[in-house]
C-alpha atoms as one frame of an Amber mdcrd trajectory, in Angstrom:
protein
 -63.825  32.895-106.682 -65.768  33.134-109.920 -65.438  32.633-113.187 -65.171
  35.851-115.328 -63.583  34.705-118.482 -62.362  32.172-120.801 -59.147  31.856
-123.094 -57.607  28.987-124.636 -60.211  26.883-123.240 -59.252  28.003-119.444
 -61.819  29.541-116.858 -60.374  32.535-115.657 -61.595  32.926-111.698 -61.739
  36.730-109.910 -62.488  37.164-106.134 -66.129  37.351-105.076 -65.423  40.677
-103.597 -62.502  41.459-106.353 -63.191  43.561-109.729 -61.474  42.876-113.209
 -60.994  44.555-117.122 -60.094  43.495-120.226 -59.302  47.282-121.606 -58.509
  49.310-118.491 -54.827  49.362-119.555 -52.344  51.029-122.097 -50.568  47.702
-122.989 -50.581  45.810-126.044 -51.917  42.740-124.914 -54.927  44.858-123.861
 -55.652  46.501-127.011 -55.338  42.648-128.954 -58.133  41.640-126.980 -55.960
  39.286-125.161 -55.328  40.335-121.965 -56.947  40.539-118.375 -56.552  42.067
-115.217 -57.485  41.357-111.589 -57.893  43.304-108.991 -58.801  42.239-105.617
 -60.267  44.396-102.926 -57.090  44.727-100.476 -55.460  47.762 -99.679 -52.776
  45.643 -97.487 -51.703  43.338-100.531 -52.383  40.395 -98.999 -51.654  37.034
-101.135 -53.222  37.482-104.200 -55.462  34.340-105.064 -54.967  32.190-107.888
 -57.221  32.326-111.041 -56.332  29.003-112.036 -55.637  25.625-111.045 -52.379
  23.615-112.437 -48.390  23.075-111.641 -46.002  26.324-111.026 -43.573  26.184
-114.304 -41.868  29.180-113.947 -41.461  32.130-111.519 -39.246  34.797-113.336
 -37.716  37.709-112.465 -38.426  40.748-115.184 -36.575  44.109-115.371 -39.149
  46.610-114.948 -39.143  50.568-115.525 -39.445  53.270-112.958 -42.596  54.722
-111.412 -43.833  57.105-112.604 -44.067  59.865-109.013 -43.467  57.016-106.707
 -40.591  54.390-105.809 -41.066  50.829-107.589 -38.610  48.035-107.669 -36.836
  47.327-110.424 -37.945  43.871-110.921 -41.360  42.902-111.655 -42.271  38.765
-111.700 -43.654  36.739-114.104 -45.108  33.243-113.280 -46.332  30.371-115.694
 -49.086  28.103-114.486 -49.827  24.661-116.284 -53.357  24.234-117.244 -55.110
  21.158-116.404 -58.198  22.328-118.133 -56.626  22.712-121.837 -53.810  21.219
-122.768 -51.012  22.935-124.985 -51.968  26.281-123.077 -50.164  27.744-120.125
 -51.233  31.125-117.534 -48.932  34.119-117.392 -49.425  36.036-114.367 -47.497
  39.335-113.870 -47.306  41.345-110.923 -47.439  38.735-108.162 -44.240  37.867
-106.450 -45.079  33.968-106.425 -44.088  32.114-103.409 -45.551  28.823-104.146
 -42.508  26.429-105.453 -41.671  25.452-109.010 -43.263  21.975-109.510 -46.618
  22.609-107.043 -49.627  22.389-107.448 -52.080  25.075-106.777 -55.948  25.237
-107.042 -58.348  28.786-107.551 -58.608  30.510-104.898 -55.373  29.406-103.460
 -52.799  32.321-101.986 -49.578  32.930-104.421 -47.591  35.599-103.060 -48.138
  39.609-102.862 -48.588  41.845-105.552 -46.012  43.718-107.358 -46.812  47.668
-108.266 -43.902  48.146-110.393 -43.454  50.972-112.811 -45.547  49.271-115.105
 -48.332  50.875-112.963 -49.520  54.254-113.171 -49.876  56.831-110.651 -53.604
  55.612-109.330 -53.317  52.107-110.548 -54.383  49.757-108.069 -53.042  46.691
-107.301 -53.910  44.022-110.095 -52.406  41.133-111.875 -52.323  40.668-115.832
 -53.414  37.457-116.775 -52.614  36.050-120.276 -53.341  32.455-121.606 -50.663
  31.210-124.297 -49.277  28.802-126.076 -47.212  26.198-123.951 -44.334  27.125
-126.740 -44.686  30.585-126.104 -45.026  31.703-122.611 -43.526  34.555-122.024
 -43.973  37.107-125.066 -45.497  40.308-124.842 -47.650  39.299-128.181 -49.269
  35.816-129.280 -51.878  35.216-126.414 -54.971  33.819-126.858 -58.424  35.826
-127.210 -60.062  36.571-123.888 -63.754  36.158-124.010 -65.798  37.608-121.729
 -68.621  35.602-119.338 -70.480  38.503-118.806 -74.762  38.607-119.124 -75.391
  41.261-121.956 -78.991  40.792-121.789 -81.315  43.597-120.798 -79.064  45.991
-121.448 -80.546  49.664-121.442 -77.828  52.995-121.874 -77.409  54.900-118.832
 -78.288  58.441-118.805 -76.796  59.560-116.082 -73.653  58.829-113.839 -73.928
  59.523-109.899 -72.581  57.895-107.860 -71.515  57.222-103.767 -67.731  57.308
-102.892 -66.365  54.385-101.711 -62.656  54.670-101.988 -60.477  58.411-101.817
 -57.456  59.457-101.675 -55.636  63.013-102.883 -56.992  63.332-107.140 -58.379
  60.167-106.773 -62.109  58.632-105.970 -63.583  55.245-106.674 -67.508  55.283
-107.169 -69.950  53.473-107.072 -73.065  54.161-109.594 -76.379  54.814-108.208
 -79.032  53.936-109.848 -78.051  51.336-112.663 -75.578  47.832-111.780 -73.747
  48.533-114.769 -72.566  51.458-116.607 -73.485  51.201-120.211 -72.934  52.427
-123.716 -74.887  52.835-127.095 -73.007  51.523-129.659 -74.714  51.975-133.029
 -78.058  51.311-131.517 -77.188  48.351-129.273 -76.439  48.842-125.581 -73.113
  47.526-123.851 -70.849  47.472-121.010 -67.906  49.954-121.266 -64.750  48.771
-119.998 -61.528  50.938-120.254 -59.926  54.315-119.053 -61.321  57.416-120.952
 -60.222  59.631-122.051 -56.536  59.087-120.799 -55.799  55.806-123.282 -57.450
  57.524-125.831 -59.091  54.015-126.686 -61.289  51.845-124.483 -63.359  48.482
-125.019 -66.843  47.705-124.713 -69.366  44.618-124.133 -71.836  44.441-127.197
 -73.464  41.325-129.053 -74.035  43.748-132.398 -70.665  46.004-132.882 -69.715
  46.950-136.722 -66.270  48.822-137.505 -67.258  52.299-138.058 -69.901  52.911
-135.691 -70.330  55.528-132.832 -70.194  54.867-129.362 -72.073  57.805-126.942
 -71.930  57.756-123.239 -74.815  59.744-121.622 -75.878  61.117-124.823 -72.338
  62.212-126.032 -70.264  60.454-128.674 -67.135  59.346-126.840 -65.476  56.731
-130.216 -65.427  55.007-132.928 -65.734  51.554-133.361 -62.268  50.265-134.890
 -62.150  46.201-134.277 -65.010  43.609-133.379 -64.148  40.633-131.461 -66.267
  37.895-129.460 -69.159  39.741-128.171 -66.516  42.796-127.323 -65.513  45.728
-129.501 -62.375  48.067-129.370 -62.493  51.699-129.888 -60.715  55.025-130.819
 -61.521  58.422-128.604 -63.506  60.946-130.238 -62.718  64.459-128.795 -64.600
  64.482-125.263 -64.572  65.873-122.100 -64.932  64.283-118.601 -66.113  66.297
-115.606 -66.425  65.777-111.685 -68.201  68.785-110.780 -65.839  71.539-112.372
 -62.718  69.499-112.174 -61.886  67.967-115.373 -61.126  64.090-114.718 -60.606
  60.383-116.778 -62.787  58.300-116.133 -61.913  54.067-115.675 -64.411  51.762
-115.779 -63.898  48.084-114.080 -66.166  44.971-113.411 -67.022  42.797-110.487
 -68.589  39.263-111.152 -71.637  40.129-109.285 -72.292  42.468-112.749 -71.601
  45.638-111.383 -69.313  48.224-112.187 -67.093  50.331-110.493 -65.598  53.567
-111.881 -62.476  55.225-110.667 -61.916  58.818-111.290 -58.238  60.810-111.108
 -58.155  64.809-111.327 -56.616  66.244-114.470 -53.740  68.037-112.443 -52.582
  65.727-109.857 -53.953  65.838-106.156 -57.014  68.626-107.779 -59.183  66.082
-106.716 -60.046  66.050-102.586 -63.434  63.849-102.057 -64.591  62.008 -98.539
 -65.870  58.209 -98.454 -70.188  58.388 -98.986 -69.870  61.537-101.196 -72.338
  61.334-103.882 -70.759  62.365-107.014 -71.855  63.361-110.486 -70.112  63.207
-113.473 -70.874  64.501-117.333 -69.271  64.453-120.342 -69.390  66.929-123.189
């Protein structure tokens, strides 16, 4: 496990071999800058490792909606971990069906239960867990968190220019790639390079990584202007979709772009019109935008 962010004076932790975003989601908490999910490399939802250390609080059944094309139950599960590390602050996991006792103690790394892919999910989402650190008062609100800020190394930066790739991951109007080439996908905002982070352009926002963001300025992906810089935080930025277009070949996709802690990221890619899509593991892969 390694650290990948801190909030309310707590070290968030992801898997070695997991991948995490602060903006690949629709939700609110994501778009305040105060949210984080966690995604670890299992297809068989094994126990899902937790990012923290401190005493179980709560374990809480939630209603939850429907899927959205597949079956999900209607209860999701949130869980509230003490903190050790910062006092007046507690953890708020969703998606993990905790079976660790109220009252334990748990350390990083440590197994909590199996994952939860609840209508809260998309389609193509993987498997995650949001991660929110709040007030001890406040646990359970949708709103309130504290600001995640990213550990991420932004030096050295330079914009990518173009975005192959080698399947790792398929399945029917869905592919996850790995870039070729450059560790990290990256951005020009305004001048200064930075790590995108988000799904384009399906959220029609996304976040990215930068030490110099001002409201106002453009952000271009492989030459193109993809947004507009609308709110700065800690080394981070949010911004709004410009009009765009996102291609695999001829099939016109949306594009999300996660992080691992080794600095690398990984970028998933769904077809347009459901199932277009048909790639094999070890395809190499192009993708443009105009």
């Amino acid at each position: 496990m390694m650290p990948v962010a801190v909030s309310g004076g707590v070290a968030l932790h992801c898997p070695d071999d997991g991948r995490y975003a602060f903006f690949n989601s629709p939700y609110p908490a994501h778009r305040l800058m105060t949210g984080l999910d966690i995604y670890p490399n299992t297809e068989n939802n094994s126990s899902f490792p937790s990012p923290v250390s401190g005493a179980i609080l709560q374990v809480r059944q939630v209603k939850a909606p429907r899927g959205h094309g597949f079956e999900a139950p209607e209860q999701d599960v949130v869980t509230i971990i003490g903190s050790g590390q910062s006092p007046g602050v507690v953890v708020k996991l969703l998606h993990v069906d905790t079976r660790v006792e109220v009252g334990d103690e748990i350390c990083v790394g440590e197994p909590l239960g199996p994952l939860v892919r609840s209508g809260y999910f998309g389609y193509h989402t993987p498997l995650h867990a949001h991660i929110e650190v709040r007030p001890a008062d406040d646990p359970i609100r949708v709103r309130g968190a504290h600001t995640m800020n990213s550990l991420l190394d932004l030096e050295g930066l330079e914009a990518t220019e173009e975005l192959t790739g080698t399947v790792l991951l398929t399945r029917k109007g869905f592919a996850q790639i790995r870039p070729i080439g450059t560790p990290r996908v990256v951005v020009d905002v305004g001048g200064s390079p930075g790590i995108i982070d988000g799904g384009i352009p399906l959220y029609g926002w996304f976040g990215t990584h930068t030490q110099n963001a001002k409201p106002g300025t453009s952000v271009r992906l492989l030459g193109k202007e993809i947004g507009i810089v609308r709110k700065v935080g800690p080394h981070t930025c949010i911004a709004d979709c410009t009009k765009f277009n996102a291609h695999l070949g001829e099939i016109p996709v949306d594009m999300f772009f996660v992080l691992t802690p080794m600095q690398q990221t990984v970028v998933a890619v769904t077809s347009k019109k459901r199932g277009e899509l048909d790639l094999n593991a070890g395809n190499e892969v192009s993708v443009t935008v105009s």
